[in-house]
C-alpha positions in Angstrom: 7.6 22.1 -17.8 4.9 24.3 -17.2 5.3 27.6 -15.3 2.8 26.4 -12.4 5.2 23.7 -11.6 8.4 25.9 -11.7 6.9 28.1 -9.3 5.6 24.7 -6.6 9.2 23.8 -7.4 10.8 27.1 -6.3 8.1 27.1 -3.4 9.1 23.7 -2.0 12.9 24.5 -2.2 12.2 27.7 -0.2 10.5 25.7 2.5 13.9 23.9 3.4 14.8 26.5 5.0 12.0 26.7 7.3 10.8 22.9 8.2 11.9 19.7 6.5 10.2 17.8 4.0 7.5 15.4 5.7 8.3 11.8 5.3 7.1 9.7 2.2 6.8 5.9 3.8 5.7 2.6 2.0 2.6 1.4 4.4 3.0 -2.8 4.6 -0.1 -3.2 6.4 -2.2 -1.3 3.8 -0.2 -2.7 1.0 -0.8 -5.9 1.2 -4.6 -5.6 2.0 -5.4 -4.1 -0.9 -2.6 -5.7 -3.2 -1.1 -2.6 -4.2 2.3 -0.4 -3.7 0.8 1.5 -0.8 2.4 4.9 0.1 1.3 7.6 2.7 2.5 11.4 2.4 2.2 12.2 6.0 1.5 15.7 6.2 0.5 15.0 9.4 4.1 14.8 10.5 5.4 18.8 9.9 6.0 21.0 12.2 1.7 21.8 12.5 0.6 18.6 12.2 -0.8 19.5 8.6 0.3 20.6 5.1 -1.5 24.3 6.2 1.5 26.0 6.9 2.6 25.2 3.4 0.1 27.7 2.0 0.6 30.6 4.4 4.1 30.2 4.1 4.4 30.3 0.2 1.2 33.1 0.4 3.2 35.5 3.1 6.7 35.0 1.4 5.1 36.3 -1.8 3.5 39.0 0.1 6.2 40.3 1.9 8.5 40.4 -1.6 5.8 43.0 -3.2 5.6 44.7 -0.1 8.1 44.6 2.5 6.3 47.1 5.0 3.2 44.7 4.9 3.9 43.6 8.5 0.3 42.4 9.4 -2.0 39.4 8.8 -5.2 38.1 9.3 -6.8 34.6 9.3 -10.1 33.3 10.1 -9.4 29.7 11.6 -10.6 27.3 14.7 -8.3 24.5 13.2 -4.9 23.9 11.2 -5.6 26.7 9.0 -4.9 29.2 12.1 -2.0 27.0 13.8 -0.1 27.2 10.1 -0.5 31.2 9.8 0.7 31.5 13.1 4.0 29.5 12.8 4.7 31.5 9.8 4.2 34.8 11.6 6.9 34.0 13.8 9.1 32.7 11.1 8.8 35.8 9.3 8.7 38.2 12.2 5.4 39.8 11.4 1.8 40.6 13.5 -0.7 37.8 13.1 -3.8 38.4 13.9 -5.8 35.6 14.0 -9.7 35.3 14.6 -11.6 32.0 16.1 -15.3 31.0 17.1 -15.6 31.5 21.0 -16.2 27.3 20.7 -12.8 26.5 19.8 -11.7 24.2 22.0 -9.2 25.6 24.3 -6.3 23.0 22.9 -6.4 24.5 19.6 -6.1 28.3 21.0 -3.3 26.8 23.5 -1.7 25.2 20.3 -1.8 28.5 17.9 -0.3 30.6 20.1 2.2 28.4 21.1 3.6 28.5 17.4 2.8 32.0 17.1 4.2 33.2 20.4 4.8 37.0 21.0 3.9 37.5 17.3 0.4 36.4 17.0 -3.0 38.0 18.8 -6.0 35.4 18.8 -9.4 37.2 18.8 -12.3 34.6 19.6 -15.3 36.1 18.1 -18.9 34.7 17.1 -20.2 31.4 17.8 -20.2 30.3 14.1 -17.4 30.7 11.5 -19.7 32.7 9.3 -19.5 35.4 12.1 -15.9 34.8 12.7 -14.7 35.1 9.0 -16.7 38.5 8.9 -15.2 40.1 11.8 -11.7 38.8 10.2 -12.6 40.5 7.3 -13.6 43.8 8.5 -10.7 43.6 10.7 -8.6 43.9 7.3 -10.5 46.7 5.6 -9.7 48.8 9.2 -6.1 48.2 9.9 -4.8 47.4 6.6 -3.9 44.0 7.1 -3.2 41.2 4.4 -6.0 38.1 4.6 -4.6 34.9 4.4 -7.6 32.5 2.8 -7.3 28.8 3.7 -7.5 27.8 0.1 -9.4 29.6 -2.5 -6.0 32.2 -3.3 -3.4 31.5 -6.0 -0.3 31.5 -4.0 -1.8 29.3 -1.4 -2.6 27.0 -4.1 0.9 27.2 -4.8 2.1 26.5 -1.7 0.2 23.2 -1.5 1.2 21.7 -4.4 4.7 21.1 -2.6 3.7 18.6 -1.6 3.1 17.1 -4.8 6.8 18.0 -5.4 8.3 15.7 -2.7 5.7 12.8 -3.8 7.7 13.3 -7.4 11.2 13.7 -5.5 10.6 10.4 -3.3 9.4 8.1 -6.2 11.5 9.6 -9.3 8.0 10.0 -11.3 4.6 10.4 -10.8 2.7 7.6 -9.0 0.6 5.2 -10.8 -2.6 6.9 -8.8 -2.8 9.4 -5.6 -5.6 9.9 -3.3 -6.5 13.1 -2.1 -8.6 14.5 0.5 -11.2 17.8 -0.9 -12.7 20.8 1.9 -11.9 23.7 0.5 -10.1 22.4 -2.7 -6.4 23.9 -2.1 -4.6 20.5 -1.6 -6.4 18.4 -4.3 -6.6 21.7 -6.8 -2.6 21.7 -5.9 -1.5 18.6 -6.5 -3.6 18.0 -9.4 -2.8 20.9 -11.0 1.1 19.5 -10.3 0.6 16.0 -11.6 -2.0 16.7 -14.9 -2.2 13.8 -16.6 0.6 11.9 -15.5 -1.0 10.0 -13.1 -5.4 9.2 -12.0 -6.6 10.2 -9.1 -9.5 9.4 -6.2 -10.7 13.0 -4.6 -12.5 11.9 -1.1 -15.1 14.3 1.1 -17.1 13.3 4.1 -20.1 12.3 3.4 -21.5 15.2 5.2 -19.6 17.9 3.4 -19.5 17.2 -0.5 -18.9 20.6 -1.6 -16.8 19.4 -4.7 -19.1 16.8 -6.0 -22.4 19.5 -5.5 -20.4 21.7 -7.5 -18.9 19.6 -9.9 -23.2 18.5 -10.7 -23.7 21.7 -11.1 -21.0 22.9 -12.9 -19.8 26.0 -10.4 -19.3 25.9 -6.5 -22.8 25.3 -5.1 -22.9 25.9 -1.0 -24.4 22.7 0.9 -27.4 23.2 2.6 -26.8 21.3 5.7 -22.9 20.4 6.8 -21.9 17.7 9.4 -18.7 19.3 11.3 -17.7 16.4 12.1 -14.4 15.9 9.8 -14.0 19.5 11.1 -10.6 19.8 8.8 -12.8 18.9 5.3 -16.3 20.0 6.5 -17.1 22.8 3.5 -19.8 24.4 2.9 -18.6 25.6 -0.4 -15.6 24.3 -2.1 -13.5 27.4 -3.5 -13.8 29.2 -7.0 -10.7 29.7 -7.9 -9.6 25.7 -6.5 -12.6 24.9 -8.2 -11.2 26.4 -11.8 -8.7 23.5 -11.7 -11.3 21.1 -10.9 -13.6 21.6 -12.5 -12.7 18.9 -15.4 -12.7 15.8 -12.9 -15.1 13.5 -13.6 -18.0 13.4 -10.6 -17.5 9.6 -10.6 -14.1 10.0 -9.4 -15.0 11.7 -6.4 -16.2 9.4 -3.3 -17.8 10.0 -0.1 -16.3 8.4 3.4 -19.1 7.8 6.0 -18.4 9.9 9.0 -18.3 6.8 11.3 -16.5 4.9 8.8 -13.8 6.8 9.1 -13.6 6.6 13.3 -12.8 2.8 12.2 -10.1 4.1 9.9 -9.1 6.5 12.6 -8.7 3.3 15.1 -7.5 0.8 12.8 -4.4 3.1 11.8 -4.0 4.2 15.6 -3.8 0.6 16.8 -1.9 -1.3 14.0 0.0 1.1 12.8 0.9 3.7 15.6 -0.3 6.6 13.5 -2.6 9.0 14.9 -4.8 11.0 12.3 -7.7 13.3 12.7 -10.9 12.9 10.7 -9.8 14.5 7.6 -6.5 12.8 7.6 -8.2 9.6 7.7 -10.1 10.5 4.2 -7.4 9.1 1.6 -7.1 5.8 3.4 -10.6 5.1 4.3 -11.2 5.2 0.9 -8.9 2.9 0.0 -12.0 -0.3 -0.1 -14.2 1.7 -2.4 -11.1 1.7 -5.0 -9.7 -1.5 -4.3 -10.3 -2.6 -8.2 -8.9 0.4 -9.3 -5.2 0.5 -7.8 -4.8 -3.5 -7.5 -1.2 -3.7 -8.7 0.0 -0.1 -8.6 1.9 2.4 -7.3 -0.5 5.0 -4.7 -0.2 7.8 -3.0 -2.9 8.4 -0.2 -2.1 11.8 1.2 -2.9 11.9 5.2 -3.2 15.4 5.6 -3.3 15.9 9.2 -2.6 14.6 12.5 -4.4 17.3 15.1 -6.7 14.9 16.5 -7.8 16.0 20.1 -7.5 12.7 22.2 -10.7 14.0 24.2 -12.7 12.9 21.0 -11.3 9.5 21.4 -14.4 8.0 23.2 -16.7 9.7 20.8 -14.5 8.4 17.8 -14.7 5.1 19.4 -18.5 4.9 20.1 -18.8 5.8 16.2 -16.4 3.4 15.1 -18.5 0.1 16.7 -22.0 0.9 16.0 -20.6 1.1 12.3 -19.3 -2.4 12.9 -22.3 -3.7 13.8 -20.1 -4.7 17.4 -22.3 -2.4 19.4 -25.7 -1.9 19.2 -28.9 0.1 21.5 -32.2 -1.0 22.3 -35.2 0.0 23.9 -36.3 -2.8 25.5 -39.8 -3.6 27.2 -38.9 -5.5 30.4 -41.9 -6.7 32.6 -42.2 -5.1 35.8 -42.2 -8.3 37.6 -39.3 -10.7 39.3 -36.9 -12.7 37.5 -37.7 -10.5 34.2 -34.5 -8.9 34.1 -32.4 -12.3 35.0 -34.3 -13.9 32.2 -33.1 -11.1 29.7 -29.6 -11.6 30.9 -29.6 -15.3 30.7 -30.3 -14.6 26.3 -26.5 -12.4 26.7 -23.9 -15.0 25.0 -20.4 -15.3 26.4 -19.1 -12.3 24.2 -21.7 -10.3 25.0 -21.5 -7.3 27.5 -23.9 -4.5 28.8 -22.3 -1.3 28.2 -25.5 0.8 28.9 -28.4 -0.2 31.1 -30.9 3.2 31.8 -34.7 2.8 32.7 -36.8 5.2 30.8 -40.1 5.3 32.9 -39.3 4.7 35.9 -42.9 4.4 37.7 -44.0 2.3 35.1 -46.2 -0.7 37.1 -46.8 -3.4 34.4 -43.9 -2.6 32.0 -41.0 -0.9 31.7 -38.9 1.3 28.9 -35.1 0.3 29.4 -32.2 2.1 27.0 -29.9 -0.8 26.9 -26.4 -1.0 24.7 -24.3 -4.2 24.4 -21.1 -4.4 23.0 -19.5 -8.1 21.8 -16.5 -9.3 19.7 -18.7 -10.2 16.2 -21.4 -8.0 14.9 -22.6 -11.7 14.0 -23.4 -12.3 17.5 -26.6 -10.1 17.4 -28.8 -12.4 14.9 -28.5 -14.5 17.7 -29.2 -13.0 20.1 -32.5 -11.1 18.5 -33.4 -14.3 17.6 -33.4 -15.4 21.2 -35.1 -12.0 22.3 -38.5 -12.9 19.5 -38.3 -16.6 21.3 -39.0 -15.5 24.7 -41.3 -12.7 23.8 -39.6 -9.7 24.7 -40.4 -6.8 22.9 -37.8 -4.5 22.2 -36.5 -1.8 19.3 -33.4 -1.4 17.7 -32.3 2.3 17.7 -28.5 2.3 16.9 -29.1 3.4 13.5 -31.7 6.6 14.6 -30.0 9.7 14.7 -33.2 11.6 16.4 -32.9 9.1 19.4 -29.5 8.9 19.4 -28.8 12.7 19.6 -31.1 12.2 22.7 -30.4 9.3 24.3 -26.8 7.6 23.6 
């Protein structure tokens, strides 16, 4: 057995005595859609709502055994990387001192400190994480405190590969094939460095945040020009350098992208069938699931849901995303005659599963025409050839604009 996984070994046993092991469960609903032994590692069940705390927990305890008069440290965080530091502060009685954006949202400031408590000072500072991370950092070279990276540092690395060690624990063996979400690398470079070759492996990014596969093209960590924050807990910029050392040997082709508004289906689907609530990076593993379906037909998988912090105040937004990319809601700009009965007409083309969700005139001292923002939601994204077909028929002229992000930032 090879030193790395003596050490994740040692590292998960000496987590017992802080939180529990999170819970390993067969998934029927998944299993049977995709025809395979379904299995979800729900990191988004410990105490955090994440595997972070596994990393700052394994990172600190090594720490403190070199140096026992280290007694502060820093993070730069506005997510689970900062509620994970803090809980270990507390744990081991030491001064955390932990740095956000001043846009962090106030539930996830309410959220660190009530794991840190007494032990932990939040500093908000900068209006982008670039600035954040270099106040952080300067912070350190001042007082003398430890940093605590989110993933690109050995012992963090470490830490997160316990979870590939309770994945072993609950089957008995390796699984057949695991799915792992990639931001900054520590999870997947974790696991993978755990498992090796005894098992194959999907790595999933959002789509607007592909740090692995840009570096992986271009054979060392490459930072993206242009990030969508969206799956705030995988959204990269630049995967890590040491995480990416262990990766740098997968194969780009195993590496898939997940659709931002894909995944607020996934997000919805698992929070009304199965009860589970996941944030947008939690989602990744089991979104997907559909792009791999040939691949684990008949096997044993392990889709890794690494968190559960998903602020409920996003839940319109999520579900917005979610039917435009089910074709079940769409916008229009429509060109309605300024005369009577033209707006009855255009209502009597709605079918009986059709409803107006939006209804906004555009120019409103238009005489012979007018510019009206319309969205309709119905039951089957079928419904709309249909009903376009009906629009063509009676002449109206209109423009569909679900799919245009410039409008859309604008207008929906």
């Amino acid at each position: 057995m090879s030193d790395f996984r003596t050490q994740a070994q040692a590292a998960e046993a000496a987590m017992r005595e802080v939180f529990p092991a999170t819970p390993m469960l067969r998934n029927d609903f998944l299993s049977a859609r995709f025809g395979a032994e379904i299995w979800l590692k729900r990191e988004d069940l410990s105490p955090v709502r994440s595997y972070k705390l596994r990393g700052a927990f394994n990172a600190m305890r090594k720490v403190l055994a070199e140096k026992p008069d280290q007694k502060q440290f820093v993070c730069a965080s506005a997510g689970n990387h900062a509620q994970g530091v803090a809980y270990m502060c507390r744990h081991f009685d030491v001064k955390g001192v932990i740095f956000m954006p001043v846009t962090t949202p106030q539930q996830k400031i309410m959220k660190t400190r009530a794991f840190g408590g007494s032990n932990v000072e939040i500093r908000l500072t900068g209006d982008y994480f670039d600035d954040t991370l270099a106040a952080s950092q300067a912070y350190c070279k001042e007082a003398g405190a430890h940093f605590l990276s989110p993933f690109d540092d050995d012992d963090v690395i470490e830490g997160q590969a316990s979870v590939a060690v309770e994945i072993a624990e609950t089957l008995g063996k390796a699984p057949d094939h695991i799915v792992l979400p990639v931001g900054g690398g520590g999870l997947s470079s974790g696991i993978y460095k755990f498992f090796g070759s005894d098992c194959s492996y999907s790595f999933v990014e959002p789509l607007g945040g592909m740090s692995l596969a840009a570096a992986l093209k271009a054979g060392r960590p490459m930072p993206l020009k242009r990030v969508d924050t969206f799956v705030d807990g995988a959204a990269v910029a630049q995967v890590g350098a040491k995480t990416f050392d262990i990766l740098r040997d997968v194969p780009v082709q195993n590496v898939f992208s997940a659709p931002e508004d894909r995944i607020c289906v996934t997000i919805l689907e698992m929070l009304n069938v199965e009860g589970i609530v996941l944030e947008p990076a939690g989602a990744l593993s089991i979104d997907v699931l559909a792009d791999i379906r040939d691949q684990i037909e008949g096997k044993t998988v392990v889709c890794v849901t690494s968190g559960g912090n998903f602020d409920f105040e996003r839940l319109p937004e999520v579900k917005e995303r979610a039917q435009r990319y089910s074709g079940v809601k769409k916008y229009f700009i429509l060109r309605l005659p300024q005369r009577p009965g033209a707006l009855k007409e255009f209502l009597n083309l709605l079918g009986p599963h059709d409803d107006i969700a939006r209804f906004e005139y555009l120019k409103k001292s238009a005489r012979n025409f007018g510019s009206v923002l319309i969205g309709i939601e119905t039951d089957d994204a079928a419904n709309f050839a249909g009903f376009t077909a009906k629009l063509d028929a009676a002449g109206f002229v209109y423009t569909d604009i679900t799919n245009d992000d410039l409008l859309a930032q604008f207008l929906i």
